[in-house]
N, C-alpha and C positions, 0 to 999 in steps of 0.2 A: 736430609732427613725431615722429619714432619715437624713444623715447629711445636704443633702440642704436646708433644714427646718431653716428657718430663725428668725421664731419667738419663746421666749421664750417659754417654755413648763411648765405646771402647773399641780399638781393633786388636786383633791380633793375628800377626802374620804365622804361617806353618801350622795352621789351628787344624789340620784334619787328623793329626793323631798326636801319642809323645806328649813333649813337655807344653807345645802350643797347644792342644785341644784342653789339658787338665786348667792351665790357665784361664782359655776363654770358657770353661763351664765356673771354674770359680768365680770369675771377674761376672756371669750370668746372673747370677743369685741380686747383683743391684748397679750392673748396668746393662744398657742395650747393645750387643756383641757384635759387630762383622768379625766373621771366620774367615779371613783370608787362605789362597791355596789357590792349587792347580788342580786337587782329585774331587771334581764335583759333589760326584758320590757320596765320596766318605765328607765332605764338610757338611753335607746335605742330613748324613746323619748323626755327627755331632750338634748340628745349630737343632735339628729334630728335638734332640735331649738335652739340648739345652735352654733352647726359647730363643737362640739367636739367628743370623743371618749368615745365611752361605756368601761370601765376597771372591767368587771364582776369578782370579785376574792373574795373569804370566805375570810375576813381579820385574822380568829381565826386558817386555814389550811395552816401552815406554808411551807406544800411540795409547795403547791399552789402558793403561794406569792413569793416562791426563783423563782419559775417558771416563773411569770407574770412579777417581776421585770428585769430576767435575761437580757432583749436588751434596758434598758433605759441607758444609758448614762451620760445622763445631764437631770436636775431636775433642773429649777429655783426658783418655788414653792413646796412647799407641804404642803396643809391646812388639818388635821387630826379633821376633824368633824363627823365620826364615830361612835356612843356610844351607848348604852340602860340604861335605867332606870327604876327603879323598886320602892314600897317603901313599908313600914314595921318597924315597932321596932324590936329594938335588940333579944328581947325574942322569938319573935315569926320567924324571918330571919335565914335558917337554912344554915351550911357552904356552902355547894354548890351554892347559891344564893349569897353568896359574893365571893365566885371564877368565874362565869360567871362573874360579874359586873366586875370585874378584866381581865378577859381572853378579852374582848374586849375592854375597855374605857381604860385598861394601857398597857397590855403584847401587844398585836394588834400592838399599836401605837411605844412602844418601836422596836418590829421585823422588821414593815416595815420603820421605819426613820432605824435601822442599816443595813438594806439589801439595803436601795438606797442613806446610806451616802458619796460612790466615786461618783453618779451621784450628790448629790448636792454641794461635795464640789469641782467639775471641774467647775461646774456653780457660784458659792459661792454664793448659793443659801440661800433660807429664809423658816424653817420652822414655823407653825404656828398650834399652839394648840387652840382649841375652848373649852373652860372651861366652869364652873358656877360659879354663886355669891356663891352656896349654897356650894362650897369647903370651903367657910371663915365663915359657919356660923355654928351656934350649929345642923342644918339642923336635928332634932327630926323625927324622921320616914325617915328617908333618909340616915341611914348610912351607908348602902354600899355602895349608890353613892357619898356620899360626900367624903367618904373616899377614892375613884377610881379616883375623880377629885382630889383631893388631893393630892393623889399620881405620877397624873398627870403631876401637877406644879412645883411638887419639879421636877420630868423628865426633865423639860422643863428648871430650873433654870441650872441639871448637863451638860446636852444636850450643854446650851452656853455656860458654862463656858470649854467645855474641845475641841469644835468646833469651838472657836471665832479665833480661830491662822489659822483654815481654810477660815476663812472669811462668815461662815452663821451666819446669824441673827435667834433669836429664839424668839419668841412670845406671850408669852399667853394672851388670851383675855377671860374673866369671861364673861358671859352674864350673865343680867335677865333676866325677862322672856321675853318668844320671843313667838310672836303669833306659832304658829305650833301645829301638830298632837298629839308631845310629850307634848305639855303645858296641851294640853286637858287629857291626861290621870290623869296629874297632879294634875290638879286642879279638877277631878273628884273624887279623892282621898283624895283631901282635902274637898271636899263635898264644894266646893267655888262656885260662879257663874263664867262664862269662861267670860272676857272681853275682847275681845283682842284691844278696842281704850288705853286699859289703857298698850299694853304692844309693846315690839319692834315690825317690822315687819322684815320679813327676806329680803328685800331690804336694811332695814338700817342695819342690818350685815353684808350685802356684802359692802360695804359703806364704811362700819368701816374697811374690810378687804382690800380694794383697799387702801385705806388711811395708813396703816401698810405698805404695800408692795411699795408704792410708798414715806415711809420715806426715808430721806437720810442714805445710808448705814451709815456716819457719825455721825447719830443722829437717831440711831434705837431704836424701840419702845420695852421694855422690857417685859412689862407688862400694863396691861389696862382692867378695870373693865368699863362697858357700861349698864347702866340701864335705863327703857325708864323713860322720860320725868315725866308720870305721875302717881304717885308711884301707885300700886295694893292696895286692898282692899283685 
């Protein structure tokens, strides 16, 4: 980045719609944004409305990513909201299906925090994992993803404890459900009605995440489960 660049610098991964795009417009208002994503397009016209930058990179094409990452610097954020999900019982889930759920919602996220860990710890930067409730639960037809967020968290527990002498802060934050595109596949899976008064919106996760990053480095936020207000049906 430009060194005359004054204001901190943020990324955020899955920014081209959902709870990544409300995030990287929030985090817009007072830092300078990479939209990370695969759909040019659409990041092209969230960073448009927002003042920030399109960061088009396969997160799963590791030449790609040494590539993308190689002139960043300094990283003051980086919110890892990237994932896919899938669901299925055990029996019927064949391995490859839980090596995808892996190659993106864990391996992804671990490659690019260790390829931009000298930019965030010049900054002593914060990063920040975007989880689910469904890591802590029996999550029945869900277990390759609960087990990829799972595997997630514990990332995020090693990540502080071996980074805290650098000075970042590490984050995870569980949602519930959250109104979005992935809820719907969800709940059409689970053959439920889609309500979304009864579920987050993705303004109050960007919310939640301004509120994280605006903790006192003194009194940083470890961990944080958020579910909306009025439980689902």
């Amino acid at each position: 980045m430009n060194e005359v660049d004054t204001r901190p610098l943020a990324m955020v991964t899955g920014a081209s719609r959902g709870i990544g795009q409300a995030i990287a417009t929030e985090l817009s208002t007072d830092h300078d944004v990479l939209l990370g994503g695969r759909d040019r397009e659409a990041l092209s016209r969230t960073a448009a409305g927002c003042g920030g930058r399109a960061w088009p990179v396969d997160l799963t094409d590791q030449q790609a990513l040494r590539a993308a990452t190689r002139d960043i610097h300094r990283l003051d954020v980086l919110v890892h909201n990237a994932a896919i999900w899938s669901a299925g019982p055990v029996a019927d889930t064949a391995t490859n299906a839980w090596r995808e759920m892996f190659e993106v919602n864990v391996f992804a996220v671990v490659e690019l925090t260790r390829l931009l860990l000298p930019a965030l710890r010049v900054a002593q930067g914060h990063v920040v994992l975007i989880n689910s409730t469904v890591n802590a639960s029996m999550a029945a037809g869900q277990g390759a993803y609960a087990a990829s967020k799972s595997a997630l968290h514990a990332f995020g527990d090693v990540l502080r404890s071996e980074e805290q002498q650098h000075g970042l802060r590490v984050t995870s934050i569980q949602l519930g459900r959250t109104d979005t595109d992935l809820q719907r596949a969800v709940r059409a899976t689970e053959t439920g009605p889609y309500e979304p008064h009864r579920y987050l919106r993705t303004a109050d996760v960007a919310d939640v995440i301004r509120a994280i990053i605006n903790a006192p480095t003194r009194a940083p936020i470890f961990d944080l489960v958020v579910r909306p207000s009025m439980p689902a049906t």
